[in-house]
N, C-alpha and C positions, 0 to 999 in steps of 0.2 A: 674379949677384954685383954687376952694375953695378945692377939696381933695387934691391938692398938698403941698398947706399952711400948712393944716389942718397936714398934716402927716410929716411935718415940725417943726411945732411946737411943739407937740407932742413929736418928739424924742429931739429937745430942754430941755423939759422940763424933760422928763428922763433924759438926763446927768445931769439938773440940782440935782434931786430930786434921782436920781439912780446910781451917779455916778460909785459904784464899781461892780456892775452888767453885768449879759452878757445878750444876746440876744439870743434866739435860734431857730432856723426853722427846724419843722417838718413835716415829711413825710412818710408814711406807717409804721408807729410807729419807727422810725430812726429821730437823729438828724444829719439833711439835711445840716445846720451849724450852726456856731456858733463864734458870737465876742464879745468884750467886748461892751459896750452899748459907751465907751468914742470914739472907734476907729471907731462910726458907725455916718456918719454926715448927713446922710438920710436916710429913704426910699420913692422911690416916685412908685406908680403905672400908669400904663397908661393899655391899653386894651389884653395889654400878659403879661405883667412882673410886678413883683414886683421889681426894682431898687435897688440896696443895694450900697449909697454911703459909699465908707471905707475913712477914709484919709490916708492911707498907702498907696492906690491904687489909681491909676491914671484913669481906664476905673471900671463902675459901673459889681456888680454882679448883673446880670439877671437871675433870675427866675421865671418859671413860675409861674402862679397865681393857676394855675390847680392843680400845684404839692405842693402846699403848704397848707398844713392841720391846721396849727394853730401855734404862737408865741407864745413864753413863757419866764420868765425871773429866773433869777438864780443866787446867788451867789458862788454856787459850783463850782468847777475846771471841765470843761468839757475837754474830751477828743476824738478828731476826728479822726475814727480809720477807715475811708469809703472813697472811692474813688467813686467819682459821676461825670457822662460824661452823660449833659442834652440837646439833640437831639432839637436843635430850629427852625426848619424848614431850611429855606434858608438863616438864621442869624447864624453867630456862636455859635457853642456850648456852652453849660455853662460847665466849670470844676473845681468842687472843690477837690482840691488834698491835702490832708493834710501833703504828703511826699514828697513836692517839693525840699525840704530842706536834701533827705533821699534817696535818687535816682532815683527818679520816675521823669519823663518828660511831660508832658502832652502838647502838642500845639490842637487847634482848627483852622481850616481856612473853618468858614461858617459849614458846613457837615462834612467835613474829620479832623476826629482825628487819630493823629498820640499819641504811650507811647513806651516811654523806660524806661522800669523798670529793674534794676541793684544793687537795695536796697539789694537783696541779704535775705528779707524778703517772709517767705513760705506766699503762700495761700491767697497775699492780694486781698480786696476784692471792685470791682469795678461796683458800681450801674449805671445801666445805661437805661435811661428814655428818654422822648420825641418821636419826628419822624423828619423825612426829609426824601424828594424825592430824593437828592442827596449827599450822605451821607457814610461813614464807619467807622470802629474801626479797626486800623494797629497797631501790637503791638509787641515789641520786647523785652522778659523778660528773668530773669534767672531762675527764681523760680515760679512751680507751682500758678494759679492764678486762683479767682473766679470770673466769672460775673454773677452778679444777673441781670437780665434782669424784667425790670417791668413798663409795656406797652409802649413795646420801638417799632416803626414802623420804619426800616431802610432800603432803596434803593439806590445801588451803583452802576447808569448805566454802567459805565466802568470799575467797580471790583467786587473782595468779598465786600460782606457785614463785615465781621469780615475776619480778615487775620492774623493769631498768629505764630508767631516763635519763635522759643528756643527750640524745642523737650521737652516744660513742658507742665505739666497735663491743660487742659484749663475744669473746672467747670463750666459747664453752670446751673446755679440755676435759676428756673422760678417763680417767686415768685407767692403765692399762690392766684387764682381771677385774674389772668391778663393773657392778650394775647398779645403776641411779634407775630412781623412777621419782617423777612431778607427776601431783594429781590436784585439779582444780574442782571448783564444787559448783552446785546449779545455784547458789546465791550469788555465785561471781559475780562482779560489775565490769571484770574486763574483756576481752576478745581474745583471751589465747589462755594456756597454764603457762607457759612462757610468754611474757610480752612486754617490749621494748621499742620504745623511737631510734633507733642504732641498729646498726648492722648486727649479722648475729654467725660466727666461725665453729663450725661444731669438727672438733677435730682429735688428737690421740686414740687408742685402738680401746678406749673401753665401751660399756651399753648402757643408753639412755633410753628410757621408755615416758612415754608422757600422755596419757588422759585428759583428754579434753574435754569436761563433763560438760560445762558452758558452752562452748563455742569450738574455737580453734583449737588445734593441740598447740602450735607455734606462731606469733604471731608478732610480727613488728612490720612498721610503715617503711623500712629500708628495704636492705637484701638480706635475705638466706646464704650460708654458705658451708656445702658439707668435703669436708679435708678427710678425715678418719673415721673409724667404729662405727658401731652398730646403734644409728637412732630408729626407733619403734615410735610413733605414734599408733599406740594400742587402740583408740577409740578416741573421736573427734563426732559432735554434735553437725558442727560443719566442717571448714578445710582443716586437709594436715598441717601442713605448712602456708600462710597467708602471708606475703610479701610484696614488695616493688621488688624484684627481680632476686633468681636463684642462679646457682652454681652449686656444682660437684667435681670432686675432682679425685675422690675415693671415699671408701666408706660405705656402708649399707644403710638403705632409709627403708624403712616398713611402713606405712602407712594404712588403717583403717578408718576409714571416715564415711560421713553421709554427705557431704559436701564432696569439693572439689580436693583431689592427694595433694595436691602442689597448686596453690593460687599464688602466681608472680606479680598478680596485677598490670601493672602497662611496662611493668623491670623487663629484659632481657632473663631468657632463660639457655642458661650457658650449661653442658652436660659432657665431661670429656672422659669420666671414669667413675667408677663406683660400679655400685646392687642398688636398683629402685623396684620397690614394689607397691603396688597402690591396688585397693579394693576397694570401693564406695556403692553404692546399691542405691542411693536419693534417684530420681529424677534431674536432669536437666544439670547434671553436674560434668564434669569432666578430672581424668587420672591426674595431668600436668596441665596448665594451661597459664599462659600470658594472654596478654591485652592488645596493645597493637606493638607491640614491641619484637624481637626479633627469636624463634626457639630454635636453640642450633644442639644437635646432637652428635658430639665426633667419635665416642666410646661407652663403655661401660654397657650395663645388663638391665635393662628395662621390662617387667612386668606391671602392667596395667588388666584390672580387672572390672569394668564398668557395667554395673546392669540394670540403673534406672533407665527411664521412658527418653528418648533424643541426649541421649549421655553421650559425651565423648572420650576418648582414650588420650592422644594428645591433640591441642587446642590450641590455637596463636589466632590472633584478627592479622599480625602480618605474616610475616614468612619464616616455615617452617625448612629448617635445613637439616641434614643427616649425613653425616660421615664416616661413622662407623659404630661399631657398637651389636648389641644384639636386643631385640627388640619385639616383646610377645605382647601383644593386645589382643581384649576379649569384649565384645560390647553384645549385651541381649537385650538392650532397653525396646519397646516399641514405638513408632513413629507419631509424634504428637502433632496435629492440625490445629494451629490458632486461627482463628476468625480476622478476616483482614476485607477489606473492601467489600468486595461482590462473596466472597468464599474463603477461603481458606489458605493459610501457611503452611508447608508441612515442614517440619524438622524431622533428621533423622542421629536413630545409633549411628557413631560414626570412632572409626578407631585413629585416623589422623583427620583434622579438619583445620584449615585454614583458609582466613580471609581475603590470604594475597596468592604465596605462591609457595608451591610445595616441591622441594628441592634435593635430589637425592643422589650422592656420591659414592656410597661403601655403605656396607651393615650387611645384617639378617634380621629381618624382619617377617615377623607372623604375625597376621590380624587373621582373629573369628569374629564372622558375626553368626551369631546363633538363628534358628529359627523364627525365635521371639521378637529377634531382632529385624519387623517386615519392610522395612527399609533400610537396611543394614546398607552403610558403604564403609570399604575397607579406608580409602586415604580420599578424598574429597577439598576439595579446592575455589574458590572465586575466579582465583587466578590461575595460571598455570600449574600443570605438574610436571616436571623436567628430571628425567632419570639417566646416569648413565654409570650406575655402577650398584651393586648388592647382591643380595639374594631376600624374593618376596614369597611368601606362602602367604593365598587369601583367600580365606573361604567365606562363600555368603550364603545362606540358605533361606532367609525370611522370601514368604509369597506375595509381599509387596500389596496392595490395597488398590481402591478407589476411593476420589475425593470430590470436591469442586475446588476448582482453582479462584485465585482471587481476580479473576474479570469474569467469575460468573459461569465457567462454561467446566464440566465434565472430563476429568481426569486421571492418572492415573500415574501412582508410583513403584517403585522396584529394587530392590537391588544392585549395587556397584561394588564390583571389585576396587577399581579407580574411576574415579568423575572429578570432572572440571566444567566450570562455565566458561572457561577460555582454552588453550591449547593443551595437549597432551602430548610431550617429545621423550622419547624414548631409546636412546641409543647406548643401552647397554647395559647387563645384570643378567640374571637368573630368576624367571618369573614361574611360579605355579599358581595359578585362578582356580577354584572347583565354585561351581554353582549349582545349588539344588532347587534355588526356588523360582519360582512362575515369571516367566520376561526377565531374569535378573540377568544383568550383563559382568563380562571380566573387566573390558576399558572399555568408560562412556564418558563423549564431551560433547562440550554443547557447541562447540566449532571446530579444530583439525586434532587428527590423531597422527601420529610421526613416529616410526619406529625405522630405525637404525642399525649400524654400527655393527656388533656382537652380542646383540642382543639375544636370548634364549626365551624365549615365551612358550608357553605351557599350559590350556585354557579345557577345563574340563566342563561341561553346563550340560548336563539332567533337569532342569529347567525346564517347563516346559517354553516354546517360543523365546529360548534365551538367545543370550547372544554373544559373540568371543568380543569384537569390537563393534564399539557402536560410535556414529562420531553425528552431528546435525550440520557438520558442514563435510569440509577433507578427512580421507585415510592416504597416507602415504608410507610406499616400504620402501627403503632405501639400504636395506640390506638386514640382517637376522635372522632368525629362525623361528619360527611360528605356527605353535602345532596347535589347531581348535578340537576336540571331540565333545559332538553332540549327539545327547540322545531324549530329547523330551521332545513334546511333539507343539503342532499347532494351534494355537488357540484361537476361538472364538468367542471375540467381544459384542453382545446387544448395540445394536446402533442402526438409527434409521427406521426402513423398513426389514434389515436383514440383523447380521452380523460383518463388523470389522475383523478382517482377518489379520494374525502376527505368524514369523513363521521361526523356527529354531533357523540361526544365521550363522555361518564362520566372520565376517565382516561385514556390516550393514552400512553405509553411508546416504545420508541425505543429499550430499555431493557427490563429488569425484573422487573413484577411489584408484590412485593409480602405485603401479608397483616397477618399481627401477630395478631392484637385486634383493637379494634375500631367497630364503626358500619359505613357503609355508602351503603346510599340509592342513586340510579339514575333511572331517570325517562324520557324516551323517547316517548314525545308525538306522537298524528299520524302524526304528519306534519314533525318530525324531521324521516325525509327515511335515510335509513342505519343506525342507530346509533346505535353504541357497547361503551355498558356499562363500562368495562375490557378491555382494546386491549394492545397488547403486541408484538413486532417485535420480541420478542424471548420468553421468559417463562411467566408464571403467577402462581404463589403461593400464595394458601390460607392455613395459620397453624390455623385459629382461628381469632375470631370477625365474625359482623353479618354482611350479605351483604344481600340486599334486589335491582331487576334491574326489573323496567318494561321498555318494549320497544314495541312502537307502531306501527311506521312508519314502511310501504309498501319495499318490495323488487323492485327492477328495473331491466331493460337492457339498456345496451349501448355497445358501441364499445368502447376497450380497446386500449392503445398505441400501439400496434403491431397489429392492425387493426383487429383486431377478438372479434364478437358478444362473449358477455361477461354479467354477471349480478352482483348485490349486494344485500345484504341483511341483516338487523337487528340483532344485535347477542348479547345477555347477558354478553358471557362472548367470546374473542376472542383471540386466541394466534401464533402468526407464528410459533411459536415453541411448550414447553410442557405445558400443564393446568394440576398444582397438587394441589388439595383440602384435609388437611391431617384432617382439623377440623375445628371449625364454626358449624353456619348458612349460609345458603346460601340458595334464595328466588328468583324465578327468573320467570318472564311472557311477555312472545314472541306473540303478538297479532299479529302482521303484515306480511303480504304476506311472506314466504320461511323464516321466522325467527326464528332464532336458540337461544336454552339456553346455552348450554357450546360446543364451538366451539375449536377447534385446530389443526394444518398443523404437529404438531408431533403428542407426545402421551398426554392423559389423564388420572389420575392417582387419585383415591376417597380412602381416609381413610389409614389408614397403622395399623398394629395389637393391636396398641399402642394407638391409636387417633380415635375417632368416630364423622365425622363431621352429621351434620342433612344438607339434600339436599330439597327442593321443586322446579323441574324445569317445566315448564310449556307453551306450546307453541299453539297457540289456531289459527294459521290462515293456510292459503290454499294456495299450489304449485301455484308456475307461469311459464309459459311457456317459454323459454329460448329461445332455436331454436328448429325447424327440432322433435325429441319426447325428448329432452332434457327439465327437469322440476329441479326450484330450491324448494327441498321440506323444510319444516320445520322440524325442530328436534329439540326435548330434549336435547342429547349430541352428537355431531358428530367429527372424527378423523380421521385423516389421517394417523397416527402411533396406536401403541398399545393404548385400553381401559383396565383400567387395576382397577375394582372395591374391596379396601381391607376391607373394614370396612363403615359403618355409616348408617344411618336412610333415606334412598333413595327414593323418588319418584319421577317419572319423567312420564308426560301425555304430552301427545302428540296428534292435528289432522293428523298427519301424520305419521315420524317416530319418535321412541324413543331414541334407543342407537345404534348408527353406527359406524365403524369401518372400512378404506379400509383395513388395517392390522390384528387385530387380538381383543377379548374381553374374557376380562380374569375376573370371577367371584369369588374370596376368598372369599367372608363375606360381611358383613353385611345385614340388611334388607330394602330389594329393591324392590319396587312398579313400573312397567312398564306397562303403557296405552300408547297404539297408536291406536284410535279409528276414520277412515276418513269415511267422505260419500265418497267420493270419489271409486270409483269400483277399488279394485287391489291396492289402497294402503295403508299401513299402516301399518309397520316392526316394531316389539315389540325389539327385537336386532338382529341385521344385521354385518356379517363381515367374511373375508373367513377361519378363523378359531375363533372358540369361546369356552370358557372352564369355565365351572361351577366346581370351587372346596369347595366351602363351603359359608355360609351365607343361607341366606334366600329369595329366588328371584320368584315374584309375576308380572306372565307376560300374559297382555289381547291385542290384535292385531286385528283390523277388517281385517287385509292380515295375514300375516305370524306372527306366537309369536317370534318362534326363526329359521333367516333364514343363515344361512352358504354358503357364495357364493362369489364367486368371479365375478359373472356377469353373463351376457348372453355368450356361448364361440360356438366354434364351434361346431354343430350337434344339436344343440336347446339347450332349457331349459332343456331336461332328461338327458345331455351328464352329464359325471361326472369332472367335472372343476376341483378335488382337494380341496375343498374344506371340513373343517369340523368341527363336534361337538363332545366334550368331555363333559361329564359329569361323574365326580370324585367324589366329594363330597357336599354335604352341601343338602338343599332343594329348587328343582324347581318349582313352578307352572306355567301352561300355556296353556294358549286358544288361540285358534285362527282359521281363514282360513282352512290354512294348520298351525296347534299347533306349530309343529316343521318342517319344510323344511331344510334338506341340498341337496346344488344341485352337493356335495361329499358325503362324510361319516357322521357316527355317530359311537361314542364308548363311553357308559356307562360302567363304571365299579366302580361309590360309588354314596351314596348320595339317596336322596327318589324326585324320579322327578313324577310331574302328571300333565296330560296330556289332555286336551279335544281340540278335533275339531269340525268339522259342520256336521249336521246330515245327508245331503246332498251329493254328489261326484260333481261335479269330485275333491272338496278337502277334505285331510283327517289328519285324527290326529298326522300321523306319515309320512311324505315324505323323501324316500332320494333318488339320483341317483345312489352314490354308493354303499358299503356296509355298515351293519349297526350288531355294535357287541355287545353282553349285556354278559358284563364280571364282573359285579359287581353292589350292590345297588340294588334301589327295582324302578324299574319304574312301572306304569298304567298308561293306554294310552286310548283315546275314542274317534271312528270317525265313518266317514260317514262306507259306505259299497262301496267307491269306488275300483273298479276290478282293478286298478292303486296300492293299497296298498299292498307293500311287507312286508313279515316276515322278522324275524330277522338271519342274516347271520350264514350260517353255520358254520364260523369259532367261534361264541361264545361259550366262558369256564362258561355260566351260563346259568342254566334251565331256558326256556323261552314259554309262550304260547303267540300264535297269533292265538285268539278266533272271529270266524265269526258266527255271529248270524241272522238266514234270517227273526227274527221279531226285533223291536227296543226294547232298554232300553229306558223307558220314562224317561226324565230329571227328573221327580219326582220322579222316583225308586230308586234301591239300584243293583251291580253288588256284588255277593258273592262268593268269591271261598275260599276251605277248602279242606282242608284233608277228607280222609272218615270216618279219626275218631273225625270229628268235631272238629277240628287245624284250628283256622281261619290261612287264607294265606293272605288274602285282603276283606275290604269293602271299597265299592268306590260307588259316587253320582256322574252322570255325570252332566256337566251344559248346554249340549244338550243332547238332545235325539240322541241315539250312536246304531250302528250295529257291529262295528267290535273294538276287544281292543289287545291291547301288554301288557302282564305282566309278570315280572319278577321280582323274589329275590331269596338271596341267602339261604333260607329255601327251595327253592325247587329242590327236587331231581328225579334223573330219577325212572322209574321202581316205583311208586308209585301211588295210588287212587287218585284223587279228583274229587270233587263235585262241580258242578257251580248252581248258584242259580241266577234269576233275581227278584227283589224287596222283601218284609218283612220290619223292622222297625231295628234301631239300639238306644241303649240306651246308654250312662255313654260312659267314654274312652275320646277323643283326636281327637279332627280334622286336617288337614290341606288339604288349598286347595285354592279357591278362593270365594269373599266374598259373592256369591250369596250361602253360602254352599255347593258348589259343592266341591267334592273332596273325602281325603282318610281319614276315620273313622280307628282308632286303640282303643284297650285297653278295648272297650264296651262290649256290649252285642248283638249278633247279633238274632231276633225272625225269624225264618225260611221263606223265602215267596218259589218260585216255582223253583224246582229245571229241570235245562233245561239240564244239562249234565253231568253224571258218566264219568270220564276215567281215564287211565293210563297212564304215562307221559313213552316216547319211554325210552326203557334201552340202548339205542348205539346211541341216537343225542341229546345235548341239544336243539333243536327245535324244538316243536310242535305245530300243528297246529291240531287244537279245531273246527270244525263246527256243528251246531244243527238249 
């Protein structure tokens, strides 16, 4: 009673004593209002309000106590240029309108304010404060308007919270230190707790939280548009935000929803700064998504957390663009099949998804797909996906399903790091791939893959039968770097009468996969069985860049779809078609059961006159038994079409064979190192094929079975019968040991080139085998073998002087074989790399009807080796010191073929 008086008399006493003075009340540095002190015949308080008797007005102004920071007086002209709508719980609002008189309408009833503003004034600006449980702001303007929001708590069980019409811009300002919250209720009748036909600017550094019990948290048929602070959609029945088209340009947006975080509709979704976070859990929803309109991301912090069934993270029907920014998506939904034609749809989790093209410049970007997630793809496309700049971290681990497709027929889905129905170009960024689940692939398209530039790629698949790239048409590498590590093994799919075999891959192509520059490494642990480094359902082409393939894993047997025992096996490089290597590195180790370095169902094709590639192939494990005496051996290079070696720096070791051919192998050039060295009894073919033809290059061939075997198989009448088969030797330099050195189970015809020869000291193999004839029509061959009674001379049809020397004591590997003229002409020094009884030698220095002199051992000095690396071989150009001479003769004057015994 006493403060009532007290504030009674008081203002008495200012009219007395103040008469031409105003009054003023302030609030967050604003004046809140203001009267003259004559027109003000009280204030009185009680325990919410401050009272403001006017005598113009008939009902008092109430304000709160809370809201009222300090009075002040003045005799300056104050001018009130602020609309303020004061939230008083379950009492009416307070409104002070300073444009009542100006077209602005303001009614309160308890909670619900109603405005009609028609002032035809831009941008005016309406403060609006307090709470109530049952409460809103309905507004119907002409012209763009601002509410400052500054700790307003508003709940409208049976509507929007805020409901603005006029298709103008609505400025939501959150004043800076304060926390607003809107909450709508499930009797709503409208689609958001905010909702407007008008654009909607959420900007200054304060926090807005908004509830969407009905439907939307935010909702209007314009644009979105976040400038400042921290908005919160706490909870949304459906979308966070429901738009024609968004933008951000700072500001933090939190979104939880069951819907979609961000729905733009067919708007443009613009992102060039800010914090976005989104979590949704529904089905079939997605974190951001537009319509067919454009989603460009140039900056700011993106979290997306999706985990209904075929959810996505970010969504566009047209093209999704990325510039910079940082960027975490998380999708675990599982893959939903709709019924379509004959079968089935599948949708997948997916953390970018676009209907056109997926376009990427700058960022950091992380997609998971979880487990759950069994067709998880991290970025997925219609159209292309085009990269040349960021950094990706994308992990997929879902085991992917079976289905029926919709024309009826048996199918089957997986995992993608990146997929596209059209092209994949790649030149440039920072990629890490990890795959755990079953066939899931890093990059899969459904026509070319394209990597570039400076690129880094990084593709890790435990998977089993996964794959680094997969493409159903082109791979091409045009420079980067490309590391695959695989370690899950091969699977086997029911089909047929058998099983469909898939195999762990570093690059699989349905096409052509060819490589210009770049480096890439693939790496097939022992657990990943089958895996091919290279695979190609038609060609593989290497012009250049380094390729480095180990592969580990074991061969197998199984039953194939047409019900026939069948096996697999590990392959460096594999092509259903041709394998051409024009230039490069190329680096290759075959550890596992029956595993191959460069494999192909055509031809194979090394260097060309012009290009010198460097080869290292290398296969280190042991035949497995197939069926019946059927064994899948290991090989260095094997072919089903022509082998066709023109040029480069060649080596190829082998436990079993080296370079095989069912067709034919053709030697022009370069320098070429061939080991086939097995414990194994009987195996072990230095080059194998039914025709083979040494024209030039340098070729260094060691074989624990045969160096060089010319065959078409086993045929009728045994192994001695003559199959057809044979060896040319034209040009260039041969070396070769072995078993049987050289075996044709046809012909042989030398006629250029310096070929040398060692066999086993031993019979029944020898230095020289063939079944059919064998013609020295040119070039210098030496040859050194056992003394088996199996070894023929050289056929009488040869147009070259030839000796076929049988000696009934050995040349010890440490000696020297010497033949010469009588008048000390060397003709040949040779070091055998066994100990040899019987030799073939020829060149075309020698003539019929002439002396020579054979010598076994003495010393050579100065001059020119060639041979094999235990220095076994043919000395030129030196100095030969005499040792023992074992044979005078005359070479026949009427047959180039003589035969030599002592």
């Amino acid at each position: 009673m006493k403060k009532t008086s007290l504030i009674a008399l008081l203002s008495l006493l200012a009219n007395v004593s103040f008469g031409q003075q105003k009054i003023q009340v302030h609030n967050s540095g604003n004046v809140l209002f203001a009267k003259e002190l004559t027109s003000v015949d009280s204030i009185k308080l009680d325990n919410t309000y401050a009272k403001f008797k006017l005598s113009d007005v008939t009902a008092t102004l109430d304000l709160q106590k809370t809201l009222v920071d300090s009075l002040t007086f003045t005799t300056s002209a104050v001018s009130l240029d602020k609309i303020y709508i004061i939230y008083n719980g379950s009492d009416n609002a307070t409104i002070i309108n300073p444009y009542a008189d100006a077209g602005v309408t303001i009614t309160a009833n308890a909670g619900t304010v109603a405005v009609t503003a028609t002032s035809g004034i831009d941008n005016l600006e309406y403060n609006i404060l307090g709470s109530t449980t049952n409460g809103s702001l309905t507004m119907a303007t002409d012209k763009d308007v601002n509410l400052v929001l500054n700790n307003v708590t508003l709940t409208n069980p049976s509507g929007a919270a805020f409901n603005i019409s006029g298709g103008k811009t609505m400025n939501i300002l959150l004043t800076p230190g304060t926390s607003n919250t809107l909450t709508d209720g499930t009797a709503s009748t409208k689609n958001g707790t905010i909702t407007t036909d008008g654009p909607i600017v959420i900007s200054n550094s304060g926090a807005l939280t908004v509830n969407g019990i009905k439907k939307h948290g935010i909702n209007t048929s314009s644009t979105i548009s976040i400038a400042e602070g921290v908005t919160t959609i706490a909870s949304a029945t459906s979308d966070g935000l429901h738009s024609e088209g968004y933008s951000m340009t700072g500001g933090t947006l939190n979104i939880t929803s069951l819907a979609d975080g961000i729905d733009a509709g067919n708007g443009a979704v613009q992102i060039t700064s800010g914090t976005i976070n989104v979590i949704s859990t529904t089905a079939d929803v997605k974190g951001i998504k537009t319509g067919t309109n454009t989603l460009t991301i140039d900056g700011g912090s993106i979290t997306v957390t999706v985990s209904g069934a075929q959810s996505k993270g970010i969504s566009s029907k047209g093209n999704i663009l990325v510039n910079g920014g940082t960027i975490s998506i998380t999708v675990s939904g599982a893959t939903v099949l709709t019924a379509e034609d004959s079968g089935f749809d599948p949708s997948y989790a997916t953390g970018f998804k676009s209907d056109a093209q997926i376009i990427v410049t700058a960022g950091t970007i992380t997609v998971g797909c979880t487990s759950a997630a069994d067709g998880g793809k991290g970025f997925s496309a219609d159209g292309e996906i085009n990269i040349s700049g960021g950094n990706f971290t994308v992990t997929t681990a879902g085991n992917g399903g079976s289905y029926t497709n919709t024309e009826g027929v048996a199918d089957t889905f997986s995992t993608s790091g990146f997929t596209s129905d059209a092209n994949i170009n790649i030149s440039g960024g920072t990629f890490n791939f990890t795959n755990t689940g079953i066939e899931g692939k890093a990059i899969s398209s459904d026509t070319d893959v394209a990597i570039s530039g400076n690129t880094e790629i990084t593709i890790t698949n435990s998977g089993n039968a996964g794959k680094g790239i997969k493409a159903d048409g082109n791979v091409t590498f045009d420079g980067g770097t490309t590391t695959m590590n695989l370690s899950g093994t091969a699977v086997l799919t029911a089909s047929g009468s058998g099983f469909d075999s898939s195999y762990p891959s570093g690059v699989k192509a349905d096409g052509t996969i060819t490589v210009n520059s770049g480096t890439i490494t693939v790496t097939g642990t022992s657990t990943a069985k089958g895996t091919k480094g290279l695979s190609a359902d038609t060609d593989i082409i290497v012009n250049n860049g380094t390729i480095s393939i180990t592969t580990a894993g074991n061969g197998a047997v199984y039953t194939n779809e047409a019900g026939t025992t069948d096996s697999y096996s590990s392959a460096a490089f594999s092509a259903d078609g041709n394998l051409t290597i024009n230039g490069g590195n190329v680096t290759t180790t075959s550890s596992g059961t029956g595993g191959k370095g460069l494999k192909a169902d055509g031809t194979i094709t090394i260097g060309t006159s012009e290009s010198s590639p460097t080869l290292n192939i290398t296969t280190t494990g042991a035949r497995f038994l197939v069926s019946g005496t059927d064994y899948s051996h290991p090989k260095t290079l094997v072919a089903a079409g022509a082998v066709t070696i023109n040029n480069g720096n060649n080596t190829f070791s082998s436990t079993d064979d080296g370079v095989h051919s069912d067709t034919s192998v053709t030697v022009n050039g370069g320098t070429n190192t061939i080991s086939a060295i097995s414990a194994t009894q009987g195996v072990g073919e230095g080059v194998e094929a039914p025709i083979i033809t040494f024209a030039g290059g340098t070729s260094n061939i060691t074989a624990s079975n045969d160096g060089i075997n010319a065959t078409y198989g086993t045929v009728t009448g045994g192994t001695e019968s003559n199959d057809g088969s044979h060896l040319y030797i034209t040009g260039g330099i041969v070396i070769v040991a072995g078993n049987d050195a050289i075996d044709s189970n046809g012909n042989i015809t030398i006629s250029g080139g310096t070929t040398v020869v060692n066999g086993p000291t031993n019979g029944p193999e020898e230095g020289l085998d063939f079944n059919g004839t064998f013609l020295m029509n040119g070039g210098l061959l030496i040859s050194a073998g056992s003394n088996s009674m199996m070894t023929p001379n050289f056929g009488n049809a040869s147009t070259q002087v030839g000796f076929f020397i049988k000696s009934n004591t050995q040349l010890a590997a440490t000696s020297l074989l010497h033949i010469r003229k009588s008048d000390g002409t060397e003709m040949v020094t040779f070091k055998p790399k066994n100990g040899a009884y019987y030799f073939h030698f020829s060149r075309p220095e020698l003539a019929q009807s002439t002396e020579y002199q054979i010598y076994f051992g003495g010393t050579y000095t100065g001059g020119n080796y060639v041979g094999g690396t235990t220095t076994w071989g043919l000395y030129t150009g030196g100095t030969y010191a005499t040792g023992t001479l074992k044979k005078t003769f005359t070479s026949s004057g009427t047959s180039k073929v003589n035969t030599v015994t002592f």
